[in-house]
C-alpha positions in Angstrom: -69.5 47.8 -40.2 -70.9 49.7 -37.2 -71.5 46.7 -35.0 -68.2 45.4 -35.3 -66.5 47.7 -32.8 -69.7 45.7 -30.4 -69.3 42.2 -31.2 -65.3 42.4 -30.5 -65.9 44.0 -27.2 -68.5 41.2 -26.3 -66.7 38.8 -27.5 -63.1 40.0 -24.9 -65.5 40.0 -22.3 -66.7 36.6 -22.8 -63.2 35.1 -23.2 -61.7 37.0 -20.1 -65.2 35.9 -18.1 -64.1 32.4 -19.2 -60.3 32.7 -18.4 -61.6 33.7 -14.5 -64.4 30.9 -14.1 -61.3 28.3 -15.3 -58.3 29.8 -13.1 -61.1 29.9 -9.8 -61.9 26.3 -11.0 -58.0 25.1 -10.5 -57.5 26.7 -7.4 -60.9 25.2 -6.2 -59.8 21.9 -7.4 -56.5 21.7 -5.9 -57.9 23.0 -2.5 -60.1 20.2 -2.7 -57.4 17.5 -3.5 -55.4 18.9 -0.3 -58.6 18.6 1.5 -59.4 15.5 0.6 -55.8 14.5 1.5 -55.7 16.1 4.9 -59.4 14.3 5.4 -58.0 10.7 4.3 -55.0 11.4 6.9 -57.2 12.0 9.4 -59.5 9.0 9.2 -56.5 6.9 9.3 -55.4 8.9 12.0 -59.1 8.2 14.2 -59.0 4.4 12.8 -55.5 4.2 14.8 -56.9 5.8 17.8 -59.9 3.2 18.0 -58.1 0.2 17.6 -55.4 1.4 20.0 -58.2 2.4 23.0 -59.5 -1.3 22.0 -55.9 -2.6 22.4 -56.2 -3.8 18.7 -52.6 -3.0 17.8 -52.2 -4.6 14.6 -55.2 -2.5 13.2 -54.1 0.8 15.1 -50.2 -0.4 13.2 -51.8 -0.3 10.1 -53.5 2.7 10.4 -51.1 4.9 11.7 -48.6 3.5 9.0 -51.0 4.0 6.3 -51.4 7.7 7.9 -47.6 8.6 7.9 -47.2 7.0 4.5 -49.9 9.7 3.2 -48.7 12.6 5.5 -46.5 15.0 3.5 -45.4 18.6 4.1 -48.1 20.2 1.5 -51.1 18.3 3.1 -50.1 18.0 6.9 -48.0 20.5 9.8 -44.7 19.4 11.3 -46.4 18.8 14.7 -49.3 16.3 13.0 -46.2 14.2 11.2 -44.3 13.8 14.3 -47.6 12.5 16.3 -48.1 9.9 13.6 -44.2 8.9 13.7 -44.7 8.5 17.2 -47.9 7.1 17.4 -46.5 4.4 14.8 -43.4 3.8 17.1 -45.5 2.8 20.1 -47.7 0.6 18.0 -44.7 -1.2 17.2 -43.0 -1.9 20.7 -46.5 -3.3 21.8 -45.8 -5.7 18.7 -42.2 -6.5 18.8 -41.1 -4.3 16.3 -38.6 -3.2 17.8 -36.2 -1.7 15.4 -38.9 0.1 13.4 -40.0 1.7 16.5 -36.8 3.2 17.5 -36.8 4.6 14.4 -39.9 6.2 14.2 -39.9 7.3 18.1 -36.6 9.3 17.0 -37.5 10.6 14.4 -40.7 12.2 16.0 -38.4 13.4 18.9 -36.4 15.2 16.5 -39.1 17.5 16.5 -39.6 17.4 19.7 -40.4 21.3 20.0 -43.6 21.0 18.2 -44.9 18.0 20.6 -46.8 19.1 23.7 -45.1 17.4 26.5 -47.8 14.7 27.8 -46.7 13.5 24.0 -43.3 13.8 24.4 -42.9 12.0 27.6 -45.3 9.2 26.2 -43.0 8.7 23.2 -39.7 9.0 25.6 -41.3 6.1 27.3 -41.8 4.0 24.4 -38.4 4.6 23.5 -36.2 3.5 26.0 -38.3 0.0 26.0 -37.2 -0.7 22.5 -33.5 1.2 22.6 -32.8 -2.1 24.8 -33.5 -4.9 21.9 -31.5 -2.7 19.1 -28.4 -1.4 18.1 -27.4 2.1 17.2 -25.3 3.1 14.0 -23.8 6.4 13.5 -23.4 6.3 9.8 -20.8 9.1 8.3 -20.2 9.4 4.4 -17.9 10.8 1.6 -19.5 12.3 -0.5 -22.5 13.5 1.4 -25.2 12.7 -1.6 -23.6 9.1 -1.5 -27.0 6.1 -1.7 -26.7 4.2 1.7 -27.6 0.3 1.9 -28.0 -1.6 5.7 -28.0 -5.2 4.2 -30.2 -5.2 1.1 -32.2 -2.1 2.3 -31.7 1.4 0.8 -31.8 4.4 3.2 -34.6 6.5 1.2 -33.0 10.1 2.9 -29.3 11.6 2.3 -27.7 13.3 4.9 -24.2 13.9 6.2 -24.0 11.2 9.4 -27.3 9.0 9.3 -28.1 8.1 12.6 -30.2 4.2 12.1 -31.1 1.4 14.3 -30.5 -2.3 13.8 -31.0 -5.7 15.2 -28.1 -7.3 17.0 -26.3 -9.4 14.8 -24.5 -9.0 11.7 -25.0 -6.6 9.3 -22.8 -4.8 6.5 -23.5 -1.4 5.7 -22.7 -0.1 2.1 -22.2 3.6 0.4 -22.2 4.1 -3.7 -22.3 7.4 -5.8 -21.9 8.0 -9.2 -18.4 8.0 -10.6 -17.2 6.3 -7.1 -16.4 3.2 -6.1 -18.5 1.6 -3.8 -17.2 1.5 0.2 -18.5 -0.9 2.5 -18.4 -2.2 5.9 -19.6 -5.7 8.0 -19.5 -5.7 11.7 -21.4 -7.4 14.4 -23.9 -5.5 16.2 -24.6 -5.6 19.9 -28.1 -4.6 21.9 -28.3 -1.1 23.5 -24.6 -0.6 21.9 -23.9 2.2 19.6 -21.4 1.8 16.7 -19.4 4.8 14.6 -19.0 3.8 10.7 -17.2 6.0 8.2 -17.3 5.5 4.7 -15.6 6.8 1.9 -16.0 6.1 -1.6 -12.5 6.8 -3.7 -13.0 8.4 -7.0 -13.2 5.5 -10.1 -10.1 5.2 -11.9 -12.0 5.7 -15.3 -9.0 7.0 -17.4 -6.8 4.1 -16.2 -9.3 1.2 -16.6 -10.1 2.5 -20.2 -6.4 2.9 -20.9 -6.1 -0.7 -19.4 -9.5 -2.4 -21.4 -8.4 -4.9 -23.8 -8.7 -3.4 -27.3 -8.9 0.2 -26.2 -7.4 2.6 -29.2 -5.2 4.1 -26.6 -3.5 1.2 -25.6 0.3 0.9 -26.7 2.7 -2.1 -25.8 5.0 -1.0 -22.9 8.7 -2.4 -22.4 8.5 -4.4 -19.0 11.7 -3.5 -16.6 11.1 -4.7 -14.0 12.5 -7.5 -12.3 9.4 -9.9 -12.0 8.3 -8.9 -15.7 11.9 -10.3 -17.0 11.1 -13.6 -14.9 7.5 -13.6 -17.4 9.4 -13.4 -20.4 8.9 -16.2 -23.2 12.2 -18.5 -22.9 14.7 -18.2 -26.0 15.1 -21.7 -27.6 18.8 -22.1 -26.5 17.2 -21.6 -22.4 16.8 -25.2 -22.3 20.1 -27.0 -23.7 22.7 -25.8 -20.6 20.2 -27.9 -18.3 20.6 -30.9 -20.4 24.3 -30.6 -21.3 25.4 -30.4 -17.4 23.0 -33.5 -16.4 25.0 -35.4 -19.7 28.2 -33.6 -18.9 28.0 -34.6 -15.3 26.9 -38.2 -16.2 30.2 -38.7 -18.8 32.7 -37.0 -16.4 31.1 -39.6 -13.2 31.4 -42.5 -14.9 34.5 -42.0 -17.2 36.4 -41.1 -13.7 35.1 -43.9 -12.2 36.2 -46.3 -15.2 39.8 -45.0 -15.4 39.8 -44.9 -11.8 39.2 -49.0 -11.8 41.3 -49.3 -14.7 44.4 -47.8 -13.4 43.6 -49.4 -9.7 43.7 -52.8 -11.6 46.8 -52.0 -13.8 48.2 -51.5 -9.8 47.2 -54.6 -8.7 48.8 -56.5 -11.1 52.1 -54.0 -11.3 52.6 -55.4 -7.8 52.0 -59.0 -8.6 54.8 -58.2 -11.1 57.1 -57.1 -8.8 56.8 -59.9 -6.1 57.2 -62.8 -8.8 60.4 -60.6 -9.9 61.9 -60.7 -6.7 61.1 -64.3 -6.1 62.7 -65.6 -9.8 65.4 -63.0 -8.9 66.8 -65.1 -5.9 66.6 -68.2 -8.2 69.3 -66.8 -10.5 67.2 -65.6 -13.2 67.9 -62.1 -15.1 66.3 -59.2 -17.1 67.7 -61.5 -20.0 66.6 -64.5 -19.4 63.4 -64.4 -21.1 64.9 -62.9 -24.0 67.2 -66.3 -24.5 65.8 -68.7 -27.0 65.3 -71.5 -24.5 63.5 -69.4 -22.5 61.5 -71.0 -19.5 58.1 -71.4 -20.5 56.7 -69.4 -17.1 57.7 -66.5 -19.4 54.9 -66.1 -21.6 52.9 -65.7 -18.3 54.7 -63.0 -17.6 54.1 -61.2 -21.0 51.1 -61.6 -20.8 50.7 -60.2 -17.7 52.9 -57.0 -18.5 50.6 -56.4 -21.4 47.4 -56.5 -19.3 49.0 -54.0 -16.9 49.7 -51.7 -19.8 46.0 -52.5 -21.1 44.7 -51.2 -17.9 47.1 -48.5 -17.5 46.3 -47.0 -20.7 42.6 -47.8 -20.5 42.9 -45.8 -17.3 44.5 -42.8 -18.4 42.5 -42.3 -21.4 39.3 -42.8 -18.7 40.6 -39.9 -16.5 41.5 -37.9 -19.7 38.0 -38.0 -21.1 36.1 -37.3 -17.4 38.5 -34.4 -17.2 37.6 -33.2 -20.9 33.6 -33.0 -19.8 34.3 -31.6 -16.3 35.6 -28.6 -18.4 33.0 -28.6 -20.3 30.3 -28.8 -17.6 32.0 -26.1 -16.6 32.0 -23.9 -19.0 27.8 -24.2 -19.6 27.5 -22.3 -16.5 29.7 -19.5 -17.9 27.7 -19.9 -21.3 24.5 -19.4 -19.6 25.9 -16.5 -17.9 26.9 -15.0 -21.5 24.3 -16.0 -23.5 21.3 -15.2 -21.2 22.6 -12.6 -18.8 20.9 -14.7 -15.9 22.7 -15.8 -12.8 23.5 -19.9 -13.1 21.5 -21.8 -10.8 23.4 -23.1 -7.5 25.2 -26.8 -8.8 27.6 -28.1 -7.7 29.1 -31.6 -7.8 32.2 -33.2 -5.8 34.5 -36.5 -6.4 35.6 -38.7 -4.2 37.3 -41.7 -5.4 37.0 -44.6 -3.0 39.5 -47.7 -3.3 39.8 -50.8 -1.5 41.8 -54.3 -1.8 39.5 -55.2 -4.1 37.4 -52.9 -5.6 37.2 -49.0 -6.5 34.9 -46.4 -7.5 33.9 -42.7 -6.7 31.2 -40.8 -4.9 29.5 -38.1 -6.7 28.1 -35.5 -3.9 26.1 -32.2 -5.3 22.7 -30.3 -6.9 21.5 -29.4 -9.7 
């Protein structure tokens, strides 16, 4: 029991001796993984600068790209970041690049404070050869956190007014965020031009396109006012019979006037025939009685039977008129039936009559729409 109080105190000493060697161990190992960082930045960095004194650009490109891609503000200053960027950007207007070198020249003029000037003017240089073969795009967006896409490319940054380079030509620029519509814009770009775009990207309408989605729970039938939705409304069964019954009424009334029309034309013809004959037996002595005698002259029964084809034709005639005058009304009156029935204004119709008549023939002209 004695040596108890001695083995716990060892045994706190060996666990806080552990605890010390482990915590000096971490921050050894995580100075060594910045190291080794910093060192793999740096050979890239000495690879660019050999194949650029050899005039190798594509190497000295890929080296100073692979440098920047590993270059990151726990591993590397502000002033070695903006030396790579521009470093990069002059590799690429020896190759043609010119759009990725504008970027990356402005970007490393951006912190232009931390650049010595021999670098500074070096990179100045580079950029105004490649400002020449791109356009600029001043890029403003609502909201500020929106995602902004040139063509099919994301911008991997947010900021308030982007400021990005282009080739000439077309290009559409697009802004999302969450809960937002999308907003987008196309224009056509011109070289050494600079372009102002805003976007802004309205607020979804969530509440209405649920309220909206077929089979939502909250979606109740609502009566349709309006003028067009009374136009959409399914036609009653009677909608189609005041159509039909004009076309018919107008049919019956045309050709029944016509008929009487010829009827009563031909009961004149022969009223007149009548008359002449008359005046002719007249001055030959005969009377109003002298077909009534029972040696009557035998022209007589030519002359009955020409006063009962008159009356034929009269009284075919007037029962023609009577009857086209009997489905005028009633073509009429569909109009006003429509009118009561439907509570729609009647279609413009209209139809005119005009009887034509000659020597030898009659018949009438119908004029109108419907």
């Amino acid at each position: 029991m004695r040596c108890a109080p001695q083995f716990l105190s060892i045994l706190l000493a060996v666990g806080a001796s552990t605890c010390l060697t482990s915590a000096a161990r971490a921050q050894g190992g995580s100075s060594t993984t910045r190291s080794g960082e910093r060192s793999t930045v740096k050979d890239h960095v000495r690879r660019g600068q050999r194949a650029r004194a050899a005039g190798q650009w594509t190497e000295a490109h890929a080296a100073y790209k692979a440098a920047f891609e590993a270059a990151d503000p726990a591993s590397s200053t502000e002033r070695e970041r903006a030396e790579i960027a521009g470093e990069l950007g002059l590799c690429e207007v020896a190759l043609g690049k010119y759009r990725d070198a504008a970027e990356h020249l402005a970007w490393s003029l951006e912190q232009r404070e931390a650049l010595p000037a021999a670098l500074q003017k070096r990179f100045e240089e580079g950029q105004r050869k490649a400002t020449p073969h791109v356009a600029k795009l001043r890029v403003s967006v609502d909201p500020p956190d929106a995602e902004v896409i040139v063509d099919t490319k994301p911008i991997g940054r947010v900021a308030r007014v982007y400021t990005l380079f282009v080739e000439p030509g077309l290009h559409t620029v697009r802004a999302r965020a969450p809960g937002r519509e999308d907003a987008f814009q196309t224009l056509r770009t011109v070289a050494k031009a600079e372009h102002d775009i805003s976007l802004h990207c309205p607020r979804a309408a969530v509440s209405s396109a649920r309220e909206n989605a077929p089979g939502s729970p909250s979606e109740t039938p609502r009566a349709l006012s309006s003028p067009a939705a009374a136009q959409t409304r399914p036609a009653s069964p009677w909608a189609s019979w005041p159509g039909t019954a004009r076309i018919g009424g107008i049919v019956v009334t045309t050709a029944t006037a016509a008929a009487g029309a010829v009827f009563l034309l031909r009961a004149h013809v022969i009223h007149g025939d009548l008359r002449e004959r008359d005046i002719t037996r007249r001055a030959l002595g005969w009377t109003s009685h002298t077909c009534r005698d029972a040696n009557a002259p035998a022209s007589c029964a030519g002359i009955r039977d020409q006063v009962n084809e008159r009356d034929l034709f009269a009284t075919l005639g007037t029962v023609s008129l009577a009857t086209s005058a009997v489905f005028g009304v009633a073509t009429a009156a569909s109009f006003f039936t429509e009118v009561a029935l439907f509570g729609g204004a009647p279609k413009a119709a209209g139809v005119r009559l005009v009887p034509l008549a000659t020597s030898d023939r009659a018949g009438v002209l119908v004029e109108g729409a419907w």
